[in-house]
N, C-alpha and C positions, 0 to 999 in steps of 0.2 A: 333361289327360294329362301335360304338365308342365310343373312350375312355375316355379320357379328355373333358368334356364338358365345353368350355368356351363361347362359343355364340350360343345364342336361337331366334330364329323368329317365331313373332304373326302376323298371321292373321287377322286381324280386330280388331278393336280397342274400338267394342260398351262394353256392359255389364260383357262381360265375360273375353274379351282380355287386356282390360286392368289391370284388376285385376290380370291376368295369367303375365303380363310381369311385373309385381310390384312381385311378388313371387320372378321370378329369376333375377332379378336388385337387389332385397334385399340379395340375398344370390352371391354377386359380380360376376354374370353373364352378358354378353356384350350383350342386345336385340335390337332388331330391329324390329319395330313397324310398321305393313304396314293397310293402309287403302287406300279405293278407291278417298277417300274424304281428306280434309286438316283439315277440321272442326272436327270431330272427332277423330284426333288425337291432337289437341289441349286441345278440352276439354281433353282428356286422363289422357294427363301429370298434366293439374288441377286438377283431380281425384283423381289420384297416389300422389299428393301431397299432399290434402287433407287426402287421406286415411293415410298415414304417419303423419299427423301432429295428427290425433285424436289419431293414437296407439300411440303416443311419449307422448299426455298428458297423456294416460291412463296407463301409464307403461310399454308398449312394443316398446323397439328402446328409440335409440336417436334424437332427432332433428337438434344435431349438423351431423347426418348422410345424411342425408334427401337429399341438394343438390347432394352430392356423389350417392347416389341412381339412382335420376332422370338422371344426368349424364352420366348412365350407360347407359341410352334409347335413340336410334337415331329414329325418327320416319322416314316413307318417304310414298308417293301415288303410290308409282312404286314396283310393286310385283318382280320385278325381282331383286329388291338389298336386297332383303331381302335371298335371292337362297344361301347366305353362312353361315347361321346358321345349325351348326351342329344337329340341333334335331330341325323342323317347325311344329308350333301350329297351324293350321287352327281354328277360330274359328268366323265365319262371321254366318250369320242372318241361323237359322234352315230352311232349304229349300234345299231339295235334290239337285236338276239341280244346282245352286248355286256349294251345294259345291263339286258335281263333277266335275263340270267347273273350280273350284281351285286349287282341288286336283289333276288334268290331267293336268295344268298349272304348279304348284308345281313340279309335278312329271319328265316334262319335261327340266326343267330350271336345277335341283338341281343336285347336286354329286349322285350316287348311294350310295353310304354310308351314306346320308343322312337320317336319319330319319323324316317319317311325318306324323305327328297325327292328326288327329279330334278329335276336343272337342265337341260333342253333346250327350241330354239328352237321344236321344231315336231311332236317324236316324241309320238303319242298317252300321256298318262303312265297309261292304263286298256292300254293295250298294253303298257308296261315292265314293270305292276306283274301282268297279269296270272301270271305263273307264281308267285309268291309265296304266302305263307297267311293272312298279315296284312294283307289288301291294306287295311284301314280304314285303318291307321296311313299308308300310302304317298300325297305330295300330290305336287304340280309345283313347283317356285319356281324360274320362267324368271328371273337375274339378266342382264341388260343387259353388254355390253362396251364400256368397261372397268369391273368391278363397284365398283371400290373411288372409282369418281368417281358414275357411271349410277346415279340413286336407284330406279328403278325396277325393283320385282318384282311376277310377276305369281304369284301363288299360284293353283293353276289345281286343280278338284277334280275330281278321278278318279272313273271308274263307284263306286267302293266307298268310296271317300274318307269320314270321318266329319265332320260339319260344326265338332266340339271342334277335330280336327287342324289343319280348313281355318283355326278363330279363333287356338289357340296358336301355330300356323305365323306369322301374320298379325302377329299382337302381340310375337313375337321379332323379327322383322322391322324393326317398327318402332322397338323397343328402341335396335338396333342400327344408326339414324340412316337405314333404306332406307326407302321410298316404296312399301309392298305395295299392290297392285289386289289384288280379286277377283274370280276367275274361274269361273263359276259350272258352264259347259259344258265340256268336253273335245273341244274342235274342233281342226283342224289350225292351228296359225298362235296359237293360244291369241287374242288380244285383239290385241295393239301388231303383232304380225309382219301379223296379215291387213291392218290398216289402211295398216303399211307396204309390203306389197307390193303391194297396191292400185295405189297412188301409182308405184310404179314398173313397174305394169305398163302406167298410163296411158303416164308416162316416155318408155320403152321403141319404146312406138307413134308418140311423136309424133316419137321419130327415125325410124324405121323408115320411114313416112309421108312424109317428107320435110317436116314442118311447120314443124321446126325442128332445128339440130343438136344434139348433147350436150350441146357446153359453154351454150347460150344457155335448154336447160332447165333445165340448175342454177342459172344467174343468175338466171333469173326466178322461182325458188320463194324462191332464199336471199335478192333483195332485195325481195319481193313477199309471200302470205301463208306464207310461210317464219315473217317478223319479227312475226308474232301470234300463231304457236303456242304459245310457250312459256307465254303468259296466255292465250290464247283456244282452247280446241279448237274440233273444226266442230261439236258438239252445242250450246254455248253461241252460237257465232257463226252459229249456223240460227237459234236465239230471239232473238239481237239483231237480225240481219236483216227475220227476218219468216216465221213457217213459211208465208205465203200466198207469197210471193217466192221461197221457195226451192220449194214444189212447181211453181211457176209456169217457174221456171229451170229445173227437174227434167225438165218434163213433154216441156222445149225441147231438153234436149242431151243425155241420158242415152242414149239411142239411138244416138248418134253417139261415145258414148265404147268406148273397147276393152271388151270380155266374153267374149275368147278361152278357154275353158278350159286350152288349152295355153300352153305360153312361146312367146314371138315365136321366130317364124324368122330374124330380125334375130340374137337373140342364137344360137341354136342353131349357126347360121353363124358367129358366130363363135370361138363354143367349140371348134366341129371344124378351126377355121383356127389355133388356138393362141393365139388376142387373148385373152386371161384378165383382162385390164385388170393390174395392180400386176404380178401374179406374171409376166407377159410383159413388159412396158413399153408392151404397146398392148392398148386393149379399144374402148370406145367410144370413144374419145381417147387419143393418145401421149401416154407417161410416158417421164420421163427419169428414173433414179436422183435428180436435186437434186430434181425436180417430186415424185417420192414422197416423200420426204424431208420435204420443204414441207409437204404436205399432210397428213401423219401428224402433224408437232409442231402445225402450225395446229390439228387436232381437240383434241390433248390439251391444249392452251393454254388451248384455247378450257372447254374442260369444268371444267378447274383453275379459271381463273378464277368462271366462273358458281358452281362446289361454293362457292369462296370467300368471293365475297357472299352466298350461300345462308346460310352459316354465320355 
């Protein structure tokens, strides 16, 4: 469906967009930036600048590149001049009706050989794309935050999705130095989201439980099997193990692990008490302004450097 991809259009320009259009601007693709508003697509391009000036001191890129970069991105408020980007990123505020209202706008403006994606965590993309006419062209590409470090995309195919879309989607992708999965079902949570909430709803229970506090379960995942994830997932590290050893372990404690289908009561309480963790200063654990601080540059350090040696 297509072949050459030299121009890409983003949807929205908040948290996720703009980082998705700094991807393919760095990798000399022609983007086109749309927002409802002027306001945030200004800050965007301060964004994208920024986020380019910090990789350039930390080793990734150059700074002499940087305005060539930005150059690459036309921003505009008019959805419709953005209808010539050969491959369009919807990626506007999580809210169903929203982004069916874009994607049946999208779908109606653009070329039929256009492709167009949703980028969202967790919204059925066979729901987004249902009011559409095109729905074969419509796939997922869930991009990870923050997109422009996080190689991982999960290309997730929709009830109507064409399996061409699901490959050309896939092999742009990759072009473009990301890390696509394929997603073969349209479930809630797509792939990376269910496995991670998984883990945090074990989390969750074993404060709750009193087994142990917050801070003593993030110690024990980040200096425990935290430090094998990155080479080992649990599919490979069940065959190194032993599948008799793990059903063997399976048969002994699965029973005993959480399979609430609700969210803890733990958190519930304290969503209704105002603890939002960051956005208050306390959630499961007090935050100070410096301790947020701390921990926001620790992730991005930490991702910079890994992209680094990646690279």
């Amino acid at each position: 469906m297509v072949e050459e991809v030299r121009k890409i259009s983003v949807i929205g320009a908040g948290l996720m967009g703009h980082g998705i259009a700094q991807v393919f601007a760095s990798h000399g693709m022609q983007v086109c930036l749309s927002d409802i508003k002027k306001e945030p697509l200004v800050k965007a391009l301060k964004q994208i600048e920024s986020n380019l000036n910090l990789m350039a001191t930390k080793g990734i890129g150059r700074k002499s590149d940087i305005a060539q970069i930005i150059s690459r991105i036309r921003t505009t408020t008019d959805i419709n001049e953005a209808a010539d980007g050969q491959i369009i990123i919807e990626a506007v505020f999580e809210n169903l009706e929203l982004k069916q209202e874009v994607m049946q706008k999208l779908d109606s403006i653009c070329s039929v050989k256009t492709i167009i994606t949703s980028n969202t965590s967790v919204i059925s993309i066979t729901e987004i794309a249902a009011k559409a006419k095109h729905r074969e062209r419509i796939v997922g590409t869930h991009f990870w935050n923050p997109p422009y470090l996080i190689p991982l995309v999960e290309v997730v195919k929709a009830k109507d999705t064409s399996n061409q879309v699901m490959e050309s989607t896939y092999q742009v992708l990759k072009k473009v130095g990301k890390y696509p999965v394929r997603v073969w079902k349209d479930v809630p949570g797509f792939l990376a989201n269910r496995l991670q909430h998984a883990l945090w709803r074990e989390a969750i229970s074993i404060v709750e439980h009193g087994i142990a506090d917050a801070a003593t379960v993030d110690e024990a995942i980040k200096n425990g099997f935290g430090l094998r994830l990155p080479i080992l997932g649990p599919m490979e590290n069940a065959d190194m193990v032993g599948l008799d050893l793990t059903l063997s372990i399976h048969d002994y404690i699965l029973k005993d692990l959480e399979a609430s289908p609700y969210p803890s009561k733990l958190l519930q309480e304290k969503v209704n008490k105002g603890e939002l963790g960051f956005k208050s200063g306390h959630g499961f654990q007090a935050w100070s302004p410096k301790q947020i601080e701390k921990s926001r540059e620790r992730l991005l350090n930490y991702l910079i450097e890994w992209t680094k040696r990646e690279k």
